[in-house]
Wavefront OBJ file of the C-alpha trace (Angstrom):
o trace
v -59.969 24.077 6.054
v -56.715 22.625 4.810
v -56.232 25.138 2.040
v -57.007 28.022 4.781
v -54.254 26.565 6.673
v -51.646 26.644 3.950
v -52.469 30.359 2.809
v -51.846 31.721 6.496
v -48.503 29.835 6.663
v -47.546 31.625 3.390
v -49.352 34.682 4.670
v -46.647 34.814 7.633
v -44.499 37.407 7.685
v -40.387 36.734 8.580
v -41.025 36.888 11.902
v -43.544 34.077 12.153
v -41.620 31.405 10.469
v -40.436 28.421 12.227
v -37.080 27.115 11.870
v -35.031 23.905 13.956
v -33.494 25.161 17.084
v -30.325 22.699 16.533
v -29.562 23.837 12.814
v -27.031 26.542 13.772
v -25.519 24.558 16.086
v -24.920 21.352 13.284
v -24.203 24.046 11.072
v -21.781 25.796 12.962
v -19.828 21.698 14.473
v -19.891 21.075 10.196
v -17.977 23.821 9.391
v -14.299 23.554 8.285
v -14.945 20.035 9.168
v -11.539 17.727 7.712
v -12.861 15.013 4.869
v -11.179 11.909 4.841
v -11.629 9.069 1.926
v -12.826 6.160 2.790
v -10.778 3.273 4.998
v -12.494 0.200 3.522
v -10.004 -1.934 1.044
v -11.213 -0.790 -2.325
v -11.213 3.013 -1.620
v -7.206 2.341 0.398
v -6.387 0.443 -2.713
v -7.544 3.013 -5.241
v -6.520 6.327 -3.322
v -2.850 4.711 -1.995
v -1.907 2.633 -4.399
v -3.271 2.839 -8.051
v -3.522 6.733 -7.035
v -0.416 7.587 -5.037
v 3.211 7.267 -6.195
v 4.966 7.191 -2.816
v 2.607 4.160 -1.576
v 2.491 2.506 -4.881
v 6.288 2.543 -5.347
v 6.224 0.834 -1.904
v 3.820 -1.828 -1.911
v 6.019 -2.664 -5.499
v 9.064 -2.380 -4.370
v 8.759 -4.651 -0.982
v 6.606 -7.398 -3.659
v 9.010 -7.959 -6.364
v 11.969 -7.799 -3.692
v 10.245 -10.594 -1.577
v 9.227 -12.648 -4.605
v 12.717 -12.475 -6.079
v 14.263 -13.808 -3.252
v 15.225 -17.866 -3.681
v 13.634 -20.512 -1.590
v 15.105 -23.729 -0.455
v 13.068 -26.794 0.462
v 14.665 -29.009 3.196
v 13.415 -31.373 5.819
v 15.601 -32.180 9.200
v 18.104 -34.132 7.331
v 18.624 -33.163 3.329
v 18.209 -29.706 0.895
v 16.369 -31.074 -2.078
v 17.165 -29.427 -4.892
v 14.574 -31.584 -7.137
v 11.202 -32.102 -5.529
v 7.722 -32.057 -6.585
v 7.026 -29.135 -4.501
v 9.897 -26.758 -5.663
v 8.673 -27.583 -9.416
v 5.157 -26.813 -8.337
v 6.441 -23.282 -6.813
v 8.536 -22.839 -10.309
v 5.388 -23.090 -12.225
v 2.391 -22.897 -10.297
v 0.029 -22.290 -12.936
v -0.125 -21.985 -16.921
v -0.329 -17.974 -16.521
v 2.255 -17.256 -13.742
v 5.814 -18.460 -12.404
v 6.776 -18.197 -9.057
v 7.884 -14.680 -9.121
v 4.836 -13.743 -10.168
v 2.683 -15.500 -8.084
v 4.739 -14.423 -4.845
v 4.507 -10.754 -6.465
v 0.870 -10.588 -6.452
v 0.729 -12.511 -3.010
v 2.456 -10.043 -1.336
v 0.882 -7.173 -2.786
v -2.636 -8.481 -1.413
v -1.053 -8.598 1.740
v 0.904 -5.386 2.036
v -2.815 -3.650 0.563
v -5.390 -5.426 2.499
v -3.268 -7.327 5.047
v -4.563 -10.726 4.090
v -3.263 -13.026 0.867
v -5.181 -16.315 0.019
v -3.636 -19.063 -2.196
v -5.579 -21.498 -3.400
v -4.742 -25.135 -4.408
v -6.210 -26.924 -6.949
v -5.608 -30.643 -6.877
v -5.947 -33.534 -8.371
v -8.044 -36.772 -7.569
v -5.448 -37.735 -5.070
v -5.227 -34.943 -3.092
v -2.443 -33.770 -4.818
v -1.542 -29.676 -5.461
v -0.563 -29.131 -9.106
v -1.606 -25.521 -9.512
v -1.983 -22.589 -7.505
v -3.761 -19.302 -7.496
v -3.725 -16.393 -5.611
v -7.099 -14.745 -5.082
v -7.976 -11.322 -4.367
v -8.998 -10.207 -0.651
v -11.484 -7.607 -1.213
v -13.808 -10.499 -3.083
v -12.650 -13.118 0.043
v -15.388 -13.436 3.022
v -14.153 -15.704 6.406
v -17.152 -17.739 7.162
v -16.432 -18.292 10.864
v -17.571 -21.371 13.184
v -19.410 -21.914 16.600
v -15.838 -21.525 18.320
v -14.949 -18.752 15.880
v -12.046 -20.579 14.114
v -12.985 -20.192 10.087
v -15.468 -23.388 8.740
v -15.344 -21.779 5.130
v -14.467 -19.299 2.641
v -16.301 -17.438 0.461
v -15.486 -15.969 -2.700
v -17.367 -13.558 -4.651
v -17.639 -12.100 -7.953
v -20.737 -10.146 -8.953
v -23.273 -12.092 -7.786
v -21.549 -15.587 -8.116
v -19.901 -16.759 -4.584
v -17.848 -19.897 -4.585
v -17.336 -21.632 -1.325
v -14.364 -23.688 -0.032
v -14.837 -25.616 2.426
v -11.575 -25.516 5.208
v -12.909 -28.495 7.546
v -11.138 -30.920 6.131
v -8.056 -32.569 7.068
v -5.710 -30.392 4.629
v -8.147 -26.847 3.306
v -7.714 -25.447 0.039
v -6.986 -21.922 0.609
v -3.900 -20.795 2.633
v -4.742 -17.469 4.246
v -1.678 -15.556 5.501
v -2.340 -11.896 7.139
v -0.828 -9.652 8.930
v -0.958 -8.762 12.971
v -4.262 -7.063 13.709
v -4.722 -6.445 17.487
v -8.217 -5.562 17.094
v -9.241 -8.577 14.432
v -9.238 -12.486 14.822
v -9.850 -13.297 11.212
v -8.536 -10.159 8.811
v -4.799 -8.500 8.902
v -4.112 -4.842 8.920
v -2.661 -3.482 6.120
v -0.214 -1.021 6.387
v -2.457 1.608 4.250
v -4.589 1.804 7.115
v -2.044 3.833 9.482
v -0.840 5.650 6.368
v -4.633 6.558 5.143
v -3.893 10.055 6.684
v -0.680 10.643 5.356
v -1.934 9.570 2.075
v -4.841 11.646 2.315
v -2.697 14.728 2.737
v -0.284 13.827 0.273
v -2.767 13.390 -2.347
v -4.371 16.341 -1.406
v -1.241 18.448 -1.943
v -0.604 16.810 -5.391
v -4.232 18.117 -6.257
v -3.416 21.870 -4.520
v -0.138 21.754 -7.056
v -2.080 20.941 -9.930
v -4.803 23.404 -9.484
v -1.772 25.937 -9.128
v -0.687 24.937 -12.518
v -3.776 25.390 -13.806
v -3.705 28.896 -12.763
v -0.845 29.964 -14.872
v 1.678 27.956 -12.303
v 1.351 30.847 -9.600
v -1.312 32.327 -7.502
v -1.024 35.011 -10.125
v -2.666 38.279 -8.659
v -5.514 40.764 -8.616
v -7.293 42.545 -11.103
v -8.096 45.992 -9.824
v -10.574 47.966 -11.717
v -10.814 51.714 -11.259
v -13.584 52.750 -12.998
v -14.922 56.362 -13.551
v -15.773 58.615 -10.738
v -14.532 56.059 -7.874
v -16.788 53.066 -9.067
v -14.900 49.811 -8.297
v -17.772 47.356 -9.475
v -18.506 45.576 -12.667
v -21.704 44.671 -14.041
v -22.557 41.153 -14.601
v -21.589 40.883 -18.075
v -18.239 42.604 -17.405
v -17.603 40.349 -14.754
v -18.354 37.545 -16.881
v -17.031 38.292 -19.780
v -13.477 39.419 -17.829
v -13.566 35.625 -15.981
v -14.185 33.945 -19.545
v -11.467 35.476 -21.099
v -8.953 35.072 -18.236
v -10.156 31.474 -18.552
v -9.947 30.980 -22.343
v -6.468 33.011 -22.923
v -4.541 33.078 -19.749
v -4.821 30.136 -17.699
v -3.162 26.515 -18.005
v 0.270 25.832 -19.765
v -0.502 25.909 -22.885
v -1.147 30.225 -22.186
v 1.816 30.674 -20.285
v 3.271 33.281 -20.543
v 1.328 35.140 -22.980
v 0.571 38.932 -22.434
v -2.459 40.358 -20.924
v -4.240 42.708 -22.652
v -6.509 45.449 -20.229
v -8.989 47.538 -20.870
v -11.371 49.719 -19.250
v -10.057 50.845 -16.280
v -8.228 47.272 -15.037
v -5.443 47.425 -13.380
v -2.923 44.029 -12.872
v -1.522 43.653 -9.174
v 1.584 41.198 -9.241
v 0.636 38.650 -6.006
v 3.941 36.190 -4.671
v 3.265 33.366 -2.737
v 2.782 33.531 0.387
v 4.475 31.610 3.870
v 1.321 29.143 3.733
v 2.107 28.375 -0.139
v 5.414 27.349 0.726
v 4.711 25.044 3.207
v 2.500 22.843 0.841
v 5.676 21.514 -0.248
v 7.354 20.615 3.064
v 3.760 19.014 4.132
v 3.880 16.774 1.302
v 7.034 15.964 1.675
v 6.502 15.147 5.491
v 3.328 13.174 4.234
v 5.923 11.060 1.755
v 8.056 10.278 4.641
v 5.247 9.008 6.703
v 3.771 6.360 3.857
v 7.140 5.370 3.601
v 7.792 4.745 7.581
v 4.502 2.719 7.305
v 5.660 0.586 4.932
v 9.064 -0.299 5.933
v 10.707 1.497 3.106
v 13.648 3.851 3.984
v 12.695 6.730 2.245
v 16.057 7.491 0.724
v 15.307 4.502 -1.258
v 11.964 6.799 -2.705
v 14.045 9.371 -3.511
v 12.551 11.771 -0.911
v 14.372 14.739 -0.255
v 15.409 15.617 3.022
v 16.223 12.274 4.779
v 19.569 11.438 6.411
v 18.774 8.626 8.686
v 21.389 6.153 6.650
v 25.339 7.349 6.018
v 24.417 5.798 2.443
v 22.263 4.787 -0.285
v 24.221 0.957 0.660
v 23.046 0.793 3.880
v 19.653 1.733 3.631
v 19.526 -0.658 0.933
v 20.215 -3.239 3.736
v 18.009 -2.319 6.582
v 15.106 -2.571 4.233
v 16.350 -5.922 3.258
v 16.927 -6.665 6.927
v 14.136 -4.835 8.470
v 10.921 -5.262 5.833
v 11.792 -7.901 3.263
v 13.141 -10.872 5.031
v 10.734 -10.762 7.988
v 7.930 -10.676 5.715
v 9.153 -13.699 2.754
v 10.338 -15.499 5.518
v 6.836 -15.561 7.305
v 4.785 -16.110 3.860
v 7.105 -19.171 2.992
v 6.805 -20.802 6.692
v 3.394 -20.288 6.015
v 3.359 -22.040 2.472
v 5.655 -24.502 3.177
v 3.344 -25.916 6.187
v 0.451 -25.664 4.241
v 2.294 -27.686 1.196
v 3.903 -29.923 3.634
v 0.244 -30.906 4.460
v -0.353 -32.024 1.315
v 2.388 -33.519 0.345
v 2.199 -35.394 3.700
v 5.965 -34.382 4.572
v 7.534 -32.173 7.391
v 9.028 -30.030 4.948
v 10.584 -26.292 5.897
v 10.089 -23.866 3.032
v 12.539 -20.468 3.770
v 14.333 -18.137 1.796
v 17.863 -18.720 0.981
v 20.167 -16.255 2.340
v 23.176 -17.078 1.126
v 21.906 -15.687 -2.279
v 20.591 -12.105 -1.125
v 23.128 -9.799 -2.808
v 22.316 -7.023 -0.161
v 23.460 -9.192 2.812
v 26.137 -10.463 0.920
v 28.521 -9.033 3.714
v 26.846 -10.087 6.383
v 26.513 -13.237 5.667
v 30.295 -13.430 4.670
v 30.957 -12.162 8.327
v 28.677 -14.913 9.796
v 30.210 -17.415 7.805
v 33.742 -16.289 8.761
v 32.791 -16.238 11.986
v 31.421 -19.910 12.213
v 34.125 -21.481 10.222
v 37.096 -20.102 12.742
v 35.038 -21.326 15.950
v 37.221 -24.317 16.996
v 35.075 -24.982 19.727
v 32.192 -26.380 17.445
v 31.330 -29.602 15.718
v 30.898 -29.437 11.961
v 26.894 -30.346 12.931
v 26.891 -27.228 15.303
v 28.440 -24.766 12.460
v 25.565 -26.682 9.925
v 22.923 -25.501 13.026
v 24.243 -22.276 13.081
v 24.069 -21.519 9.726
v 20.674 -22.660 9.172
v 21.925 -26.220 6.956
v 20.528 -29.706 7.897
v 23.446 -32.063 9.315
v 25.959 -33.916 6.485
v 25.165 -37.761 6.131
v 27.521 -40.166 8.262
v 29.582 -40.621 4.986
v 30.159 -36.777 4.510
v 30.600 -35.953 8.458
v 33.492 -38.033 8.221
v 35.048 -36.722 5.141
v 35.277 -33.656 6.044
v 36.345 -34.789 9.713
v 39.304 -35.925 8.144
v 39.727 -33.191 5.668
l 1 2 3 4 5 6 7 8 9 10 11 12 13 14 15 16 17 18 19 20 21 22 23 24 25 26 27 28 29 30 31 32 33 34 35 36 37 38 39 40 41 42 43 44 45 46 47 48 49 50 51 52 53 54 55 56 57 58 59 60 61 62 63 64 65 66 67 68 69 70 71 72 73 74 75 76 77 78 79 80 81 82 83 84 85 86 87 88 89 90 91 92 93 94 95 96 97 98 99 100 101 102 103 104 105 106 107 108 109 110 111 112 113 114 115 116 117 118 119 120 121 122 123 124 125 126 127 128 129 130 131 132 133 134 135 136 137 138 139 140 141 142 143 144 145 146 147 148 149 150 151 152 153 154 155 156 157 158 159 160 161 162 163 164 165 166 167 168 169 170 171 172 173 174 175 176 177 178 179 180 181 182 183 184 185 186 187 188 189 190 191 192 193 194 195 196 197 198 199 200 201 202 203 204 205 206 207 208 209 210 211 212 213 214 215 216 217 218 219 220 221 222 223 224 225 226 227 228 229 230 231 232 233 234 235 236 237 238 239 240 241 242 243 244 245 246 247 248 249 250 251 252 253 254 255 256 257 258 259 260 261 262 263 264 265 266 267 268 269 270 271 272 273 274 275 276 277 278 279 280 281 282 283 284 285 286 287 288 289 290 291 292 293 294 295 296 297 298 299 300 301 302 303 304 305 306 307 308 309 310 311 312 313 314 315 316 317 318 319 320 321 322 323 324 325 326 327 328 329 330 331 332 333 334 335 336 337 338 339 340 341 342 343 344 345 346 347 348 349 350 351 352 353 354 355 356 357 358 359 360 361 362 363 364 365 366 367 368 369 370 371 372 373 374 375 376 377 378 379 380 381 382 383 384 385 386 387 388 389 390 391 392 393 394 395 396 397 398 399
């Protein structure tokens, strides 16, 4: 009965076959439909950093300006210049110095929106190395009221936990604003993923035009005998081999072609839609930059005229992207430090020493100085100094 059953169905003719109702209709909602890569923090990191030059001259030009700026350590009455803590941020661990630990902090931030420091002490309690670990292998272990009980870190198919309960925690998570997250940050890759996406994808268009002799070439025509206009498979095959072997890529370029048989060779230019692959990508540079916070004259983008100069774009991104974000990640550190060293210590960078606001800060300063009006602890206040001891007020009340 069942092998009855199977010979009519392949008996059928066309007409009796049965076939889904819907399947046109997914077929036809499928078509031409845009493919995106993939938002999670690996696939960002890979397509818009490690595989696009516009984002990953961002992300490394906003890290190693950030780390290089200097810190100063004060409380609400002195600026050390020796303390345990600015020795510990000198040399944090055997492999890294400060720069470089701030470097790679940042650049966890800026590509997944969340950096973690951990601090390894000593029986005491006390910090005397630190280590910044990678998001993408971080996991927030939240509690009952939703504020994080742990952290987990994995590796293959090891996971370390640390343990945040405690009076002072071991990891130090700084992240960016996420409106829609209470625990992660949002990194700026995320609004740039489609910009990205297109840029890349023009890069890739440019490239396959290269690899077709640097031009959309043109048309072989083939007039064959008695109006035939058709090759036969191994003609066809043969002809694409050959145009494959000796005339495409740059190694071939500009070597002669060679017909036979009735082919003909149609010069093609580009067309309006080829030209506009470079203004796209283009467009698509300026947007990763925007996201970042990098003025894209500073990329070396063509067509951007937002700054009279390459000077004072150099200091809105200083103003705009670079301070804002060192100054948060030290506040950040230096509470989290000032918890373990048991001290109400303020960790900020020093602006007196940032070459780009060099006349700004001479203008403040100026400022300050001729205001009459002010004590010498007010002009301190203003300028972002901790008040002189008795002894020094004086002197220079008298000076």
């Amino acid at each position: 009965m069942v092998l009855d059953l199977f010979r009519q169905r392949q008996d059928a003719g066309p007409g009796d076959r049965k076939a889904s109702a819907t399947g046109p209709v997914v077929a036809h909602a499928s078509l031409g439909r845009v493919a995106w890569s993939a938002r999670d923090t690996v696939s960002l990191t890979r397509t818009g950093f490690a595989g696009n030059p516009v984002g990953f001259r961002a992300v490394r030009l906003i890290a190693e300006a950030a780390a290089a700026l200097p810190l100063v350590l004060q409380d609400a009455a002195h600026r050390y210049d020796v303390h345990p803590l600015l020795s510990l941020m000198s040399r944090p661990n055997p492999a890294q110095g400060r720069a470089e630990l701030l470097e790679a902090l940042y650049g966890q931030l800026l590509l997944s929106g969340d950096g973690y420091v951990e601090a390894v002490t000593d029986a005491a309690g006390v910090p005397f190395e630190l280590h910044v670990l990678r998001s993408d292998r971080m996991r927030l272990v939240p509690g009952p009221d939703g504020w994080p009980v742990a952290y987990e870190y994995r590796v293959g198919a090891r996971v370390h936990r640390f343990d945040v309960t405690g009076p002072v925690a071991s990891i130090c998570h700084v992240k960016s604003f996420h409106p829609q997250d209470d625990h992660y940050g949002l990194s700026p890759l995320q609004p740039a993923a489609a910009a990205i996406d297109v840029h890349n994808a023009a890069s890739h268009w440019s490239k396959g035009l290269l690899d077709n002799a640097a031009r959309p070439s043109g048309a072989i025509v083939y007039k064959g005998a008695d109006g035939q206009g058709g090759l036969s498979p191994e003609q066809y095959r043969r002809l694409v081999s050959e145009m494959e072997s000796y005339h495409q890529g740059a190694r071939n370029a500009g070597r002669p072609m060679l017909l036979e048989g009735g082919l003909d060779w149609k010069q093609m230019g580009f067309s309006p839609s080829d030209m506009e692959f470079q203004k796209t990508k283009e467009a698509a540079a300026r947007e990763i930059a925007v996201a970042f916070g990098v003025p894209p004259m500073l990329l070396g983008i063509p067509g951007e005229a937002t700054y009279a100069n390459y000077q004072e774009a150099h200091r809105a991104f200083y103003r705009l992207t670079v301070l804002p974000l060192a100054t948060r990640v030290a506040a950040a550190l230096g509470h989290w430090l000032s918890a373990h060293a048991g001290e109400a210590l303020d960790l900020k960078p020093d602006l007196d020493q940032v070459p780009a606001l060099a006349v700004e800060r001479d203008a403040q300063w100026r400022r300050v100085s001729e205001a009459d009006f002010l004590t010498v602890s007010e002009k301190r206040a203003l300028l972002g100094l901790p008040p002189l001891a008795d002894a020094d007020a004086a002197e220079v009340h008298d000076a």
